[in-house]
C-alpha positions in Angstrom: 57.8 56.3 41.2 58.3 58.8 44.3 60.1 57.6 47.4 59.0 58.4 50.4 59.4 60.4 53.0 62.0 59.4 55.8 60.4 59.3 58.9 60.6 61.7 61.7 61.7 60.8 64.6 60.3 61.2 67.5 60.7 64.3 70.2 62.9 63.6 73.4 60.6 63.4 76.1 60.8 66.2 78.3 62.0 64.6 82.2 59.4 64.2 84.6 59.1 67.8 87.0 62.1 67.7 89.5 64.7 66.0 87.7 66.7 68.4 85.9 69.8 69.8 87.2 71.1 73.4 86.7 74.9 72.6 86.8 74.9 76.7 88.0 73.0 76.1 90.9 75.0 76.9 94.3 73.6 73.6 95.6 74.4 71.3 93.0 78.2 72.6 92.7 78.4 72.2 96.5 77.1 68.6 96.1 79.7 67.7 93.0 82.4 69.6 95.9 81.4 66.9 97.9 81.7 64.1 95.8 84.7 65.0 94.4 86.5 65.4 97.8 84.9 62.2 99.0 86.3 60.3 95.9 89.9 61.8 96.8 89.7 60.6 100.5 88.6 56.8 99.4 91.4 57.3 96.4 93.9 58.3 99.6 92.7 55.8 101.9 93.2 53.1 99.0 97.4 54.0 98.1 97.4 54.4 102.5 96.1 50.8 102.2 98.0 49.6 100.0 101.0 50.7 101.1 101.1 48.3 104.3 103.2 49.2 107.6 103.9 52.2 108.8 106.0 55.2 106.8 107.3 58.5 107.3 106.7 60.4 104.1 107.6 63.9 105.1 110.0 64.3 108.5 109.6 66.3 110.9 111.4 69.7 110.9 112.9 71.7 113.6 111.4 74.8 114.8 111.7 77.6 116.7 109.3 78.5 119.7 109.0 82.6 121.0 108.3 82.8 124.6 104.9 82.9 125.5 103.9 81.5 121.7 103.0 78.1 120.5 104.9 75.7 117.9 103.9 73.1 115.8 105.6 70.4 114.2 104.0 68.3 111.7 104.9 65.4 109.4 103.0 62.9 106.9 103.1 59.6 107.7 101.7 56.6 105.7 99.9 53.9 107.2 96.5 51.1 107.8 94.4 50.8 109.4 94.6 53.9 111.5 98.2 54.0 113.9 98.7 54.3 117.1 101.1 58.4 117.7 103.0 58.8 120.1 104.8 61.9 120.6 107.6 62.3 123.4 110.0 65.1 124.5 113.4 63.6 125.4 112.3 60.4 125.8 109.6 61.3 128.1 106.0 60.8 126.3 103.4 63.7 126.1 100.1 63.2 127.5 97.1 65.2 124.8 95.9 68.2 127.2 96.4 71.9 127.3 99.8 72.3 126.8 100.1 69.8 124.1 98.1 69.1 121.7 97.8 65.9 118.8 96.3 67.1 116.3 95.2 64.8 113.1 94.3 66.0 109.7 93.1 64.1 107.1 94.3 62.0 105.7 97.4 61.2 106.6 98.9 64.5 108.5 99.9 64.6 112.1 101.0 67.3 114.2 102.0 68.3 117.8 101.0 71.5 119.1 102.8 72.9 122.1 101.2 75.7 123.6 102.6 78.5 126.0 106.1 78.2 125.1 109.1 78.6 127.8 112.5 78.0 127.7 112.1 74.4 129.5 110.4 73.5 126.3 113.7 73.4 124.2 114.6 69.7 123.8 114.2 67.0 121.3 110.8 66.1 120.7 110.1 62.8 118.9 106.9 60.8 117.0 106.4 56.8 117.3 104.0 55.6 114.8 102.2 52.0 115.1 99.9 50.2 113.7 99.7 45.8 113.7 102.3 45.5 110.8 104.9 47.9 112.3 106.3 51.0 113.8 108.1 53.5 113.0 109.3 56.9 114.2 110.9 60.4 113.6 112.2 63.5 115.6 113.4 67.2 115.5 113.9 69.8 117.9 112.3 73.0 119.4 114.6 75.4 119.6 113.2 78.1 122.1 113.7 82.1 121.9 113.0 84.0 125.1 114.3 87.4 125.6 117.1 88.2 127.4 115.9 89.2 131.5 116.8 89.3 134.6 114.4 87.1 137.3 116.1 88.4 140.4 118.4 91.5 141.1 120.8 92.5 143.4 120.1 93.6 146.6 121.4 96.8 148.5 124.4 96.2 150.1 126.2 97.3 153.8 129.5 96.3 153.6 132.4 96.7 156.1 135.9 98.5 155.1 138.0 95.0 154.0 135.0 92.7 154.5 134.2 91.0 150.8 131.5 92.5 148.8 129.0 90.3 146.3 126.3 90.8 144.1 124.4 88.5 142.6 121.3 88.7 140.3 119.6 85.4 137.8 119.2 86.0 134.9 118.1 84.2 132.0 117.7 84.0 127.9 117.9 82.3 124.9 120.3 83.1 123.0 122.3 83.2 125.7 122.6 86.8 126.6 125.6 89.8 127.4 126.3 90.1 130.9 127.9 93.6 131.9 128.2 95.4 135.0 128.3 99.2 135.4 129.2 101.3 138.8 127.6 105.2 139.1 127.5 104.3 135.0 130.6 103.3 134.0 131.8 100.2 132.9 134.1 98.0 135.5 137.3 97.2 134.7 138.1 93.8 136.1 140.9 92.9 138.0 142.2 90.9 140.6 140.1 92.8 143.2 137.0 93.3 141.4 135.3 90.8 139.4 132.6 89.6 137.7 131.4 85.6 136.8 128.6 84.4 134.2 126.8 81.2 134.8 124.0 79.7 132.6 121.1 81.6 135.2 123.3 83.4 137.4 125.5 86.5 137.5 127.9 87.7 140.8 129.9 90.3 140.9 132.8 90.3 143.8 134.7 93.0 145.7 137.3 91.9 147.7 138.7 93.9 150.1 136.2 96.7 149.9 137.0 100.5 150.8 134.7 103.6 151.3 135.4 104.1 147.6 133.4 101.2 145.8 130.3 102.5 147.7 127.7 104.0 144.4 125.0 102.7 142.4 125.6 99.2 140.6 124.2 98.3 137.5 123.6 94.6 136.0 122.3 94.0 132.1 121.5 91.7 129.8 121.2 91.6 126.1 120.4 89.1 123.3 118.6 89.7 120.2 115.4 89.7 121.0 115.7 92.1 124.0 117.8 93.9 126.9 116.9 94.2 131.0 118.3 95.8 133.6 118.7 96.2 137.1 120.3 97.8 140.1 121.8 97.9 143.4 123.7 100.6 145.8 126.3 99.2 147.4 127.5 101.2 151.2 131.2 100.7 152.3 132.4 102.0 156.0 
């Protein structure tokens, strides 16, 4: 006796007209981009969560600001629900605006942008994180560059035979910079007659007891690292 045939079975049904998926289509890849970055901001959000009070998980790092540049120090910081940042320079706290900016970038990134940089922005700048099951709080500096220059130079001088002679220019830069003087392009040899001081902003050259023969062309400079100025002065004993 024959056995029969197994039976076939039956066709998969082709899926009703608009719901196939071609995995090669730019739209669906975007879509699976999405999903997939959604799923690893909830996953984020979750270990933030779970995680309780504030934390700082990478500090804050010093850095170093160029004259007329911007800076920006960043750290990542754990904490939920959403904190409270603060960020303060010496103590003093920094309102958001055009020169400094908080920026927040997901998920758990925070950053302070200071814009414009000048030497008064040197200092210790500092983050306070708070949310209602703590605080906490990190800092570093800003150390500033600014090339070496001279704001204000001397000024042409009439002196009297014996009368004391100064010269005084500001100056400024960071690294602090060289100070020289020159007279008619030579270098002055100090002594007890003829000096010059340094200050932080300030430079002043003295002549004491001045004679027709200190009367030429005086010359201050500066140099640091990132740059060199000059200026100049004549000077008119009698």
């Amino acid at each position: 006796m024959s056995k029969a045939a197994p039976a076939k079975k039956p066709a998969a049904a082709a899926p009703p007209p608009g719901c196939t998926l071609d995995i090669n289509d730019p739209q669906v890849q975007k879509a699976a981009i999405r999903i997939q970055a959604s799923y690893r901001g909830h996953r984020s959000r979750k270990e933030l969560r779970e995680k309780g009070p504030p934390r700082v998980l990478e500090p804050l790092k010093d850095v170093v600001l160029i004259e007329g540049s911007a800076a920006k120090l960043t750290c990542r910081i754990s904490a939920f629900p959403d904190p409270f940042i603060r960020w303060s320079k010496d103590g003093k706290e920094l309102r958001d605006g055009p020169k400094y900016r908080y920026i927040f970038e997901d998920p758990d990134v925070v950053a302070l942008v200071v814009r414009d940089g000048e030497l008064a922005d040197l200092g210790q700048y500092s983050i306070n994180v708070t949310n209602p099951f703590g605080q906490c709080s990190d800092s570093a500096r800003i150390l500033v560059e600014v090339p070496a220059k001279i704001q204000k130079g001397p000024d042409n001088t009439k002196a009297r035979k014996g009368t004391t002679v100064t010269l005084s220019a500001e100056i400024m830069g960071e690294p602090a910079p060289d100070v020289g003087w020159t007279k008619d392009g030579k270098d002055i040899e100090e002594d007890d007659r003829v000096y010059f001081e340094i200050g932080s902003t300030t430079t002043t050259l003295t002549i004491r007891r001045a004679t027709p023969q200190d009367s030429g062309k005086y010359e201050v400079y500066v140099e640091n690292s990132l740059g060199m100025d000059q200026s100049f002065a004549r000077v008119d004993v009698a």
